[in-house]
MMTF fields as JSON, N, C-alpha, C and O atoms, coordinates in Angstrom:
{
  "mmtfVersion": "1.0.0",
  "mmtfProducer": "UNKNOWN",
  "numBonds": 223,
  "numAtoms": 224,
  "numGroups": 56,
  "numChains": 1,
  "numModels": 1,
  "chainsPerModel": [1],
  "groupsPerChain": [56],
  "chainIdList": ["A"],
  "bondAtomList": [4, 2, 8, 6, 12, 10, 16, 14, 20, 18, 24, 22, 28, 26, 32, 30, 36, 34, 40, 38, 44, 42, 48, 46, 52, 50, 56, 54, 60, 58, 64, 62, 68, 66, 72, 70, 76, 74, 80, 78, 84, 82, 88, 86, 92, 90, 96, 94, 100, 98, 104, 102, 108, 106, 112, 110, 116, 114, 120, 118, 124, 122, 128, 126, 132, 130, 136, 134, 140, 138, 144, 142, 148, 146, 152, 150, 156, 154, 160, 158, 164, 162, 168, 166, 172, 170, 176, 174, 180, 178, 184, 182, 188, 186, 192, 190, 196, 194, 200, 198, 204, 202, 208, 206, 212, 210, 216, 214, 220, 218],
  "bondOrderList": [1, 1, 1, 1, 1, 1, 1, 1, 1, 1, 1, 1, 1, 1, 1, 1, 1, 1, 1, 1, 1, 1, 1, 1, 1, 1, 1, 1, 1, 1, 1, 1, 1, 1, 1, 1, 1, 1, 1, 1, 1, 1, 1, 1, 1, 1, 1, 1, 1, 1, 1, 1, 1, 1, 1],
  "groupList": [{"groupName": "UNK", "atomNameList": ["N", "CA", "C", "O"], "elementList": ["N", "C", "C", "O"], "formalChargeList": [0, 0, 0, 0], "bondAtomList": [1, 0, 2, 1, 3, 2], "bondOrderList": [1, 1, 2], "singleLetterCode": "X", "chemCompType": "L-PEPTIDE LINKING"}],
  "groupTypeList": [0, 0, 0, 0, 0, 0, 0, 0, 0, 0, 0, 0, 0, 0, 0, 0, 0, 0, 0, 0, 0, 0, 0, 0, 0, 0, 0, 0, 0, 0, 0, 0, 0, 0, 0, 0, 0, 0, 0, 0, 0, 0, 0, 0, 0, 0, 0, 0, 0, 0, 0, 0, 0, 0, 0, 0],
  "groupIdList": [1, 2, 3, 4, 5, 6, 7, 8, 9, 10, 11, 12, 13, 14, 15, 16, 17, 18, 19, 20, 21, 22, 23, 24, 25, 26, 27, 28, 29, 30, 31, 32, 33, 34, 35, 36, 37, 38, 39, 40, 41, 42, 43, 44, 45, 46, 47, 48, 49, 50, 51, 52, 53, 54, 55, 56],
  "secStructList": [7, 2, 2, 2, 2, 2, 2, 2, 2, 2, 2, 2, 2, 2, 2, 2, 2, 2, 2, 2, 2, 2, 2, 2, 2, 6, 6, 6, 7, 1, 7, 4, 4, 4, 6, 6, 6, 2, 2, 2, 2, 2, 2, 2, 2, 2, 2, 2, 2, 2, 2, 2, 2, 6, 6, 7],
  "xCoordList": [55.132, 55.175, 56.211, 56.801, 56.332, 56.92, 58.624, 59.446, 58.971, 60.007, 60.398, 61.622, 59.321, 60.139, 59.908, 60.276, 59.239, 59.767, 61.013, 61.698, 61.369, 63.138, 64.024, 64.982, 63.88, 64.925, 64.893, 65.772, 63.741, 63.53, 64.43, 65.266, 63.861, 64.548, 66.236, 66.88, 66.729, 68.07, 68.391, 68.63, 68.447, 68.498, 68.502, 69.407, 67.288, 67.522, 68.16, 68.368, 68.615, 69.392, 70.986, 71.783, 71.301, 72.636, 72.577, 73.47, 71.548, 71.359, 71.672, 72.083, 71.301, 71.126, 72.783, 73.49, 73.193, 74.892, 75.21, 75.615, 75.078, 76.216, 75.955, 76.692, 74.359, 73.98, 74.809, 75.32, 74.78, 75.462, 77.257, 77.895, 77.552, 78.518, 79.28, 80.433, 78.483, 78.599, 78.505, 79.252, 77.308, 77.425, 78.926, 79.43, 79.456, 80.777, 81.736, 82.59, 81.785, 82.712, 82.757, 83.702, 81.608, 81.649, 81.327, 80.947, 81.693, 82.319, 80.631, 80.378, 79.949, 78.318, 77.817, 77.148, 78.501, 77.8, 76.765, 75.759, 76.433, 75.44, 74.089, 74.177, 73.182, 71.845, 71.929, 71.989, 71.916, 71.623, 70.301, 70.374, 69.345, 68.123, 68.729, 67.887, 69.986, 70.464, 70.258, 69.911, 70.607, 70.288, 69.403, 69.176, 68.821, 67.326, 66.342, 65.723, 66.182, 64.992, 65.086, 64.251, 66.203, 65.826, 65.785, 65.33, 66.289, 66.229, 65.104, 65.054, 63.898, 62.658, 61.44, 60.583, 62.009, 61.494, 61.928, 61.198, 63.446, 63.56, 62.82, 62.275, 62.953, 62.119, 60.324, 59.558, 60.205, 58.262, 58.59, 57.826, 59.696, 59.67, 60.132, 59.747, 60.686, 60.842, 59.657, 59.288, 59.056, 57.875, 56.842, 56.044, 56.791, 55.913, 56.335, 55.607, 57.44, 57.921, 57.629, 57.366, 57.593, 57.861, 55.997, 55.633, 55.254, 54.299, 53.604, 52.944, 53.791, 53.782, 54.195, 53.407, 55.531, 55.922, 55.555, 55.702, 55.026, 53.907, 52.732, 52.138, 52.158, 51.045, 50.747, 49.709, 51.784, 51.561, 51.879, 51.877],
  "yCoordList": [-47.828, -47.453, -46.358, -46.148, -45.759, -44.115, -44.858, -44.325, -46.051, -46.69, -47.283, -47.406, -48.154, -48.156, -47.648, -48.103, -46.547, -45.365, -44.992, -44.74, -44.966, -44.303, -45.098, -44.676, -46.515, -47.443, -47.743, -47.923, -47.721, -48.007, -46.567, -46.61, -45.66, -44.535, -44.418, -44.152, -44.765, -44.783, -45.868, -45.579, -47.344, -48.481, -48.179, -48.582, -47.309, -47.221, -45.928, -45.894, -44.579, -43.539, -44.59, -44.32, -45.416, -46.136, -46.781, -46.657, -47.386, -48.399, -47.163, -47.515, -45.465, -44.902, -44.715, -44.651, -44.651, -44.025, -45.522, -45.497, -46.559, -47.38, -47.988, -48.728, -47.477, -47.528, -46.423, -46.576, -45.408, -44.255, -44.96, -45.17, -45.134, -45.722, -46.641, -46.396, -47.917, -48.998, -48.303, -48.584, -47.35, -46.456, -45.762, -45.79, -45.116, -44.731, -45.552, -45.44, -46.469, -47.73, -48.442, -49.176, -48.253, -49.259, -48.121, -48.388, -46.833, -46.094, -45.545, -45.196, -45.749, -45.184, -46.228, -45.942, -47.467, -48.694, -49.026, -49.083, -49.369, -49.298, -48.522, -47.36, -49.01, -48.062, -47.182, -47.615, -46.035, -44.895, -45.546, -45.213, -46.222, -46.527, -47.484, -48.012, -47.792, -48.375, -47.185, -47.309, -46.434, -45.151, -44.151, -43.482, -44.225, -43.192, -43.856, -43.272, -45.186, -46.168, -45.854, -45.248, -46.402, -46.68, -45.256, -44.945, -44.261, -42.93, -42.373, -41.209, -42.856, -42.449, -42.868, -42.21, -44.348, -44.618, -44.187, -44.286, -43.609, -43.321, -41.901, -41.626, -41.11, -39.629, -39.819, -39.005, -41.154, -41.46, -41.649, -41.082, -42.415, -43.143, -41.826, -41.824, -40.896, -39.968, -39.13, -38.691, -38.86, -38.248, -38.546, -37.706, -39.932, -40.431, -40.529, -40.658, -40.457, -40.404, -39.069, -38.852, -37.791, -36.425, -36.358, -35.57, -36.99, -36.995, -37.776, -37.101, -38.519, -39.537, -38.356, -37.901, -38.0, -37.236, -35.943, -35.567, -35.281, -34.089, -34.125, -33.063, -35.111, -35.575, -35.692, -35.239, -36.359, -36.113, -35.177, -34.584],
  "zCoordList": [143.553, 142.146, 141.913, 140.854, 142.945, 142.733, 142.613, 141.868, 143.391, 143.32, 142.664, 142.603, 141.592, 140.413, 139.574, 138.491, 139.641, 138.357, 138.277, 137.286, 139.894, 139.539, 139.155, 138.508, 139.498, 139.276, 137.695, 136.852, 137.676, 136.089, 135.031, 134.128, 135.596, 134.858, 134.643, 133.627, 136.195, 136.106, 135.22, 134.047, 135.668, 134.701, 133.308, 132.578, 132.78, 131.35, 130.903, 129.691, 131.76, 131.353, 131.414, 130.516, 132.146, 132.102, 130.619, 129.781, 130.468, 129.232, 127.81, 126.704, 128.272, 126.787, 126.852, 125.847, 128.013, 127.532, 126.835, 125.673, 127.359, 126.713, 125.56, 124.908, 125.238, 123.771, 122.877, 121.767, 123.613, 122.878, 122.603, 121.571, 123.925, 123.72, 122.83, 122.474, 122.406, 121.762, 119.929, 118.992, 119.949, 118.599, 118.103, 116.98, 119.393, 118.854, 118.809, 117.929, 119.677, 119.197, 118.079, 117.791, 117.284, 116.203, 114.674, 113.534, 115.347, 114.246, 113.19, 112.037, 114.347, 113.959, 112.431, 111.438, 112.86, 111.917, 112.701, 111.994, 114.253, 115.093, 114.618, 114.221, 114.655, 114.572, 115.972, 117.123, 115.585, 116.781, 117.628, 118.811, 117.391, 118.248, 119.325, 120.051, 119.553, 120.429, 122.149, 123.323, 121.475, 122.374, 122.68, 123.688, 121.239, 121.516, 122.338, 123.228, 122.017, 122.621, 124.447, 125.118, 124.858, 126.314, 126.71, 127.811, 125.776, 126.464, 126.19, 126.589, 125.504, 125.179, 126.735, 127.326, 126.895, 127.977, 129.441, 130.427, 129.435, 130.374, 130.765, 131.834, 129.635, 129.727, 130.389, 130.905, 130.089, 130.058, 131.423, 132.204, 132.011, 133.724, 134.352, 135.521, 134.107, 135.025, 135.019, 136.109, 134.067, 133.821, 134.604, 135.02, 134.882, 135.721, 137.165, 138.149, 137.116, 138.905, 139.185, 140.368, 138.17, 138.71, 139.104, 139.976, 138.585, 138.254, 140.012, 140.8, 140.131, 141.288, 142.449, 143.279, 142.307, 143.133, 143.698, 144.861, 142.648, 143.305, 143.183, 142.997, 143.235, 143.724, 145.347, 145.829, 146.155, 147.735, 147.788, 148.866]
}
């Protein structure tokens, strides 16, 4: 579990840049939730890995 918390976390901190990304490319016609979203979940998956992690 503790393993894919991280993969998951990274996966979706990559997903918030190129949401962020894709927002400035298109001149902020993009809905910003392109980027808040996966970065909402990524904050919950690290949360839970840090969580996992000092636990042993």
């Amino acid at each position: 579990m503790k393993k894919l918390l991280l993969v998951l976390s990274i996966l979706l901190t990559i997903l918030t840049f190129a949401g962020a990304f894709y927002v400035f490319l298109s001149n902020g016609t993009a809905n910003a939730g392109y980027a808040a979203v996966p970065m909402l979940f990524a904050i919950v998956c690290i949360g839970g890995y840090r969580a996992y992690k000092n636990k042993e």
